[in-house]
N, C-alpha and C positions, 0 to 999 in steps of 0.2 A: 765484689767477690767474683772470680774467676768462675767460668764455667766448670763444669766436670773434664770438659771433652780441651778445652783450653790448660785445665791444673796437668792432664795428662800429657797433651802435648812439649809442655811447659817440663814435668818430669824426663821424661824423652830425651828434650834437647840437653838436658843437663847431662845425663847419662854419657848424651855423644860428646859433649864437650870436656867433661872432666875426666870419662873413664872412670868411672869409680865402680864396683861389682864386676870389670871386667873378667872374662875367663877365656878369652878366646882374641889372637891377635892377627889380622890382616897384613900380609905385607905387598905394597907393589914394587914398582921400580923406584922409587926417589923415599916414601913416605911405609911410614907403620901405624896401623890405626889399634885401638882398644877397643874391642867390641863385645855384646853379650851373646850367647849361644843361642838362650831363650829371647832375644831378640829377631836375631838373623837364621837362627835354622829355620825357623817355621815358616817363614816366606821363600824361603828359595831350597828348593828340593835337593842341590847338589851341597850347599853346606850342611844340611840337614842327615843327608848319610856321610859327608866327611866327618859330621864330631859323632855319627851314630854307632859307628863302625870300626872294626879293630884297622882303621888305616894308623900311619903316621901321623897326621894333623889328629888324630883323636886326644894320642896320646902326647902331644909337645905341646897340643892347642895352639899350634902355628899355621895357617896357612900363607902360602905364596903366591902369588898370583903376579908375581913378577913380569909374565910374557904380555900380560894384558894393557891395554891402553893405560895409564896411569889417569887420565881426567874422566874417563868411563870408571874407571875403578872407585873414585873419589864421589862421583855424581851415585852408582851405586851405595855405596856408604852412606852418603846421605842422606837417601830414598829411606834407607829402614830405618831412620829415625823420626823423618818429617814428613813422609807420603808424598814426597817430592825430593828436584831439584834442581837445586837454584840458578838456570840458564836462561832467566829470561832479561835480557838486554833492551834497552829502546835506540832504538835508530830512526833516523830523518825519515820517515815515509818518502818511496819512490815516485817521481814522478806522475804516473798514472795513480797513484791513492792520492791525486791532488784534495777531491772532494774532503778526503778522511783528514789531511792537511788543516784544510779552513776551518773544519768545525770544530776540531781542536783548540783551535786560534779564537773560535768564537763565545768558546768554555772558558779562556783565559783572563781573566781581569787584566784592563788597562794598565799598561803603566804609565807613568808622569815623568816627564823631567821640569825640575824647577829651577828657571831662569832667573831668579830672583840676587843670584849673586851677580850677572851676569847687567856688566854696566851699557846699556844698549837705548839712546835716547828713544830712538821711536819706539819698543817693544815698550818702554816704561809709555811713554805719550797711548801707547794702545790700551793701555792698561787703566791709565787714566781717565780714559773716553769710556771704559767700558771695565768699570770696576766689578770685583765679584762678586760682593753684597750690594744689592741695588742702594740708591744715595736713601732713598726716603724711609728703607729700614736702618741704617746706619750712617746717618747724616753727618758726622763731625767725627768718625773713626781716627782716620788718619792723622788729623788734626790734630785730637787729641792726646792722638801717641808720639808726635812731634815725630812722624815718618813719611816718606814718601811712598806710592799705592806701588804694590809689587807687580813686579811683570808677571803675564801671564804664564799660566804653563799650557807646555806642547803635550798631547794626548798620543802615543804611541801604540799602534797595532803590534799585537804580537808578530803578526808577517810582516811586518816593518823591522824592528826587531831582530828578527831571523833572518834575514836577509842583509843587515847588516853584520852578522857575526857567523857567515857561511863558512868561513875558510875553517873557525872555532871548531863550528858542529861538525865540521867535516873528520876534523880530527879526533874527536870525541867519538865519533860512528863505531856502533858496536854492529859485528855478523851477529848473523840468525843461528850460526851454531847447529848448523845444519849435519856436521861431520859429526860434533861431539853427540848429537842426539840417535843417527845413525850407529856410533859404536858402546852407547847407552844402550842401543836395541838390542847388539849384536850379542853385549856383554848378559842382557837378562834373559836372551834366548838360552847362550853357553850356560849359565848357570839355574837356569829353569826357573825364573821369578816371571809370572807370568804377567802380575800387576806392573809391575817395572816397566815390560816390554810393550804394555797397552800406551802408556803415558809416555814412553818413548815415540812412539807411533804419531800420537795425537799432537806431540810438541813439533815433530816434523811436518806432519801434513800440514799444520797454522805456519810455520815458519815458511814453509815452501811454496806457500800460497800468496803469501803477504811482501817474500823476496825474492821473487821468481827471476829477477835481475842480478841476485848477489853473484860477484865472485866465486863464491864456496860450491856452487852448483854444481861443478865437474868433479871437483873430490868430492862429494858428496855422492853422486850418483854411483862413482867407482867404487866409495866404501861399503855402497849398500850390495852391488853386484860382488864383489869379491869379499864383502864382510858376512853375508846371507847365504845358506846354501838355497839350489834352486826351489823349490820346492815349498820355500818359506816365501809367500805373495807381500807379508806385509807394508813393507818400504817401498818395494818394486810397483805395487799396486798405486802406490801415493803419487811414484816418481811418472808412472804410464799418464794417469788421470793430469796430471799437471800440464803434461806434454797436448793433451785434446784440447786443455782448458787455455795451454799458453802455443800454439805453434811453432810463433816467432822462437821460442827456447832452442827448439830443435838445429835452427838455423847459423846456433854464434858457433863463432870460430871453438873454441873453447870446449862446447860440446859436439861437435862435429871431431874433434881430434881424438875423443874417446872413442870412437869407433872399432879403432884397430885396438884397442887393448882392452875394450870389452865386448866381447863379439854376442853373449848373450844379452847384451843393451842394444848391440845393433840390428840383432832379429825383430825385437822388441820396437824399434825405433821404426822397421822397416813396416810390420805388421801396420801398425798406427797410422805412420802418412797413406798406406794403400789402404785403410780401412777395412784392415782384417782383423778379425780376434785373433787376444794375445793367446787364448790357451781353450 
């Protein structure tokens, strides 16, 4: 029998998935969601006076939100059914998390390849020298299955493994979603979900931490300066502290070209290498 706290979650996802009770519908750019009032007002203060209030959205139970990121809007919707959402990706660990790499590897049970179809005289002769049930426990096996003793099997590391199937995982390589959790942030600030924008916060500072090498760095940094007004420390705080923790960042080409088009990153950037406080 299900928990309480699990029957509820459980009720929840259904709600978002079926729509059923609905009374209140979300629209972005692409997609229309079905949602509850008594769900979504109570956590976010700006729906909560749009179905409160003699607006338009009161009285069509339509809102638009059209202008808004559409994958922020959808990660949103989510959030008020599951207390979450669902942006967490795995990726090949960077170079430098070599350590975090191996012990992974070390978590992984062996796998085998069995040679045994595999017509190979000396592998079978090795095999034979060096059966796998000793003779004096099973003395007549073979013999008496009218079979020859199997080839041995090869024991493979998982970094064995992975290292054969680089080019694979390359391609599989999922971002840190570093942007999409940035206008996650941006979007529960605009609408005053204050839970929202904590858990936004927490997903980027681990993601920025863990791929301080990604791609996504420079849109990322930009969406937080021109997604945030000043005054809002949140992401800016995460993006400063990274910059102490990681230098070398400072220095790619990539973020060096932000400069000019975010000039409040650049005071920022400037402060930090001369070892001034940001504020």
């Amino acid at each position: 029998m299900d928990s309480p706290q699990n029957e509820l979650m459980s009720a929840m996802a259904t709600l978002h998935l079926g729509g059923k009770y609905s009374d209140l519908t979300i629209l972005s750019g692409t997609k229309s969601y079905a949602v509850h009032r008594a769900i979504v007002c109570p956590r976010s203060g700006f729906f909560d006076g749009a179905c409160s209030n003699q607006f338009q959205e009161s009285r069509t139970g339509v809102i638009d939100l059209s202008e808004d990121d559409d994958e922020a809007v959808e990660q949103m919707i989510h959030y008020f059914y599951y207390l979450d959402y669902p942006h967490e990706f795995e990726r090949k660990p960077s170079p430098v998390f070599r350590h975090r790499a191996a012990s992974d590897a070390r978590r992984k049970p062996l796998k085998k390849l069995d040679l045994s179809t595999i017509e190979d005289p000396q592998a079978a002769c090795c095999g034979a020298q060096s059966p796998l049930t000793p003779p004096d426990e099973q003395p007549d096996a073979y013999a008496l299955a009218g079979k020859r003793p199997r080839s041995p099997t090869i024991t493979m590391s998982a970094d064995a493994e992975s290292s054969e199937s680089e080019e694979e995982e390359e391609d599989l390589m999922e971002s840190p979603n570093l942007v999409t959790h940035s206008r996650v942030y941006a979007l529960a600030e605009k609408y005053d979900i204050p839970s929202l924008k904590l858990l936004a916060a927490q997903k980027f500072e681990v993601a920025l931490a863990c791929w301080f090498d990604s791609n996504e760095i420079p849109d990322a940094i930009e969406d937080v300066y021109h997604g945030t007004i000043d005054s809002d420390r949140g992401l800016r705080d995460i993006v400063i502290q990274a910059l102490r923790c990681q230098p070398t960042m400072a220095y790619r080409k990539d973020v060096k070209s932000l400069l000019p088009e975010v000039p409040q990153f650049a005071a920022e950037l400037w402060k930090v290498q001369n070892g001034q406080p940001i504020y």
